[in-house]
C-alpha positions in Angstrom: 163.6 79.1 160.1 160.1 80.0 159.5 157.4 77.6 159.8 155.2 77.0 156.3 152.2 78.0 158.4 153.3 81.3 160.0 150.8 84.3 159.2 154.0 87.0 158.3 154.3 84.3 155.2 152.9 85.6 151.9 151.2 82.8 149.5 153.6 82.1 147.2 156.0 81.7 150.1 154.3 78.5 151.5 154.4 76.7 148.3 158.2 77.1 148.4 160.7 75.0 150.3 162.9 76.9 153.2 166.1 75.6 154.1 165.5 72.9 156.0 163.8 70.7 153.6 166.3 71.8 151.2 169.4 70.4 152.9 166.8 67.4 153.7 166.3 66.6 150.1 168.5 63.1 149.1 169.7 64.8 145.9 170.9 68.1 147.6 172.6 66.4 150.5 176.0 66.6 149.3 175.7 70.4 148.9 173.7 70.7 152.5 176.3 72.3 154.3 176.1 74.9 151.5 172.4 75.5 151.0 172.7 76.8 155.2 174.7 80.0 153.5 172.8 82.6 154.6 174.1 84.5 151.6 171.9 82.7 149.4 169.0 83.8 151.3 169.0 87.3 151.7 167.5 89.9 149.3 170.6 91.9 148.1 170.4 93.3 144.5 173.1 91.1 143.1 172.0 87.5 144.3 168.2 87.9 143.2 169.5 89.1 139.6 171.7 85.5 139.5 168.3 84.0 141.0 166.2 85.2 138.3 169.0 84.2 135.7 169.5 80.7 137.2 165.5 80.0 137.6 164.5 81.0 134.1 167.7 79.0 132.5 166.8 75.6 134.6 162.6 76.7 133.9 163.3 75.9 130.2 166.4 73.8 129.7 164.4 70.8 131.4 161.4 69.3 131.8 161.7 67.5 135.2 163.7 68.4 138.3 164.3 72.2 137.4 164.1 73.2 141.1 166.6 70.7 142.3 169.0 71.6 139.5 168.3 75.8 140.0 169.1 75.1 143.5 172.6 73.4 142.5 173.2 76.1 140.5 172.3 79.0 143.4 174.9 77.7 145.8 177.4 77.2 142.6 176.6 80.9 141.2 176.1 82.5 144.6 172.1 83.2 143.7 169.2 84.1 146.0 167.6 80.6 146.3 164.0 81.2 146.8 163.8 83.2 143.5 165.6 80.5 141.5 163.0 78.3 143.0 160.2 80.9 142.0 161.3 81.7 138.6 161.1 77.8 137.7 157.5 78.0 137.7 157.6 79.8 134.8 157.2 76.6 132.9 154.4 74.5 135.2 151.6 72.1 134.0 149.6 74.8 133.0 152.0 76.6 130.6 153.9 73.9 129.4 151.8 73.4 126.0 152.2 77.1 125.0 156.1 77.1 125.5 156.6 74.1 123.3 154.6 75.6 120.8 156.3 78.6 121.2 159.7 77.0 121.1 158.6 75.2 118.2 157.6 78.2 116.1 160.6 79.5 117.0 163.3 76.7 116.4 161.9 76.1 113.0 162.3 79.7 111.9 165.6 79.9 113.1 166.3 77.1 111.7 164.8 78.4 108.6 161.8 75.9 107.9 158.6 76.2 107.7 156.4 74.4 110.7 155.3 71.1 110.1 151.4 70.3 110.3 151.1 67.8 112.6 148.1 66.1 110.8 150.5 65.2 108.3 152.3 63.2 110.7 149.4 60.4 112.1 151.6 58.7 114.5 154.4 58.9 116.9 157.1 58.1 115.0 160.9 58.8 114.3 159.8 61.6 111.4 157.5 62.8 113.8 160.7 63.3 116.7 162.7 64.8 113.8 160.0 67.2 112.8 159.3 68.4 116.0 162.5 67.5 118.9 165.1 69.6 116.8 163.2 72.6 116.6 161.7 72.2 120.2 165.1 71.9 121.5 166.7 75.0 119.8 163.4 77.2 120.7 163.6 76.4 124.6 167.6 76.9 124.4 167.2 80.1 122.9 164.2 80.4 125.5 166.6 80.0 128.2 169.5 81.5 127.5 167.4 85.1 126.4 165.3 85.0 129.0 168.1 84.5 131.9 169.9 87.3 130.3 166.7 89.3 129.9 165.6 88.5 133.6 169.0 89.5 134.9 169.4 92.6 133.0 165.6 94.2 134.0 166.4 92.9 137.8 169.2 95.1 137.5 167.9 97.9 136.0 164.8 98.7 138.2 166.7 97.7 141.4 168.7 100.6 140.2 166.3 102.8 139.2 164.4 102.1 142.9 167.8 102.8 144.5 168.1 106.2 142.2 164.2 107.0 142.9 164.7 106.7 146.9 167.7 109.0 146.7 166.1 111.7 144.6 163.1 111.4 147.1 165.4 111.7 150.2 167.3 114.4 148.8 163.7 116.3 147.9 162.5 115.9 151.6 165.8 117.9 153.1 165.7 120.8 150.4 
């Protein structure tokens, strides 16, 4: 196990939990003895394409707890942990605003309305949830489910295009 302050650690690296505090967690407990896979851990073209998947899917079905549930998910779908833990950031404190909006945008012209001013709504109110929650909720669904496809798909593709690159290149160096 590498220690969070170890110089061979890139930045983005110390900000995520390793192993041990994973199996540590109270709400990961029960799935401890899994989370020690070391399958789950290393970089092989087929885990990091479920990571990406499972990351972006938790980032934007929920609001709260997407790490904890991505991580569920890894040990269930056999993904590269760290990069289910990564890909959650998507959605963070900084972003969160714009995805809503997005979402809502979206969600109201699939469902084929037209986006509600909020001005016209002056307090928080059950109009105000229907206006707004239905929309939201359909936007980051479809947010989820497209971009775990989407993120699975181009991991696959340029993992196979390096692989196809290195061999051209090896092949080129013995001619």
């Amino acid at each position: 196990m590498n220690d969070r302050n170890a110089p061979s650690q890139t930045w983005w690296q110390s900000w995520l939990p390793n192993q041990d505090q994973l199996a540590q967690h109270r709400w990961l407990k029960p799935l401890a003895q899994h989370l020690l896979d070391p399958g789950l851990w290393r970089l092989q073209h087929e885990s990091v394409a479920r990571g990406v998947a499972v990351g972006l899917l938790w980032a934007f079905l929920i609001p709260v707890a997407q790490v904890v549930a991505a991580v569920a998910h890894c040990v269930w779908w056999r993904a590269h942990i760290p990069t289910a833990a990564a890909m959650t950031m998507v959605t963070n404190p900084f972003t969160i605003g714009f995805w809503l909006w997005l979402a809502y945008q979206t969600g109201s012209l699939v469902m084929g309305g037209h986006a509600t001013d909020p001005a016209a709504l002056d307090q928080l109110s059950w109009d105000m949830m229907l206006a707004f929650g239905g929309p939201i909720m359909l936007g980051m669904g479809l947010f989820a489910v497209g971009t775990a496809l989407l993120g699975y798909v181009l991991v696959k593709a340029v993992w196979t295009l390096r692989v196809v690159l290195a061999r051209r290149q090896r092949r080129g160096a013995k001619a």
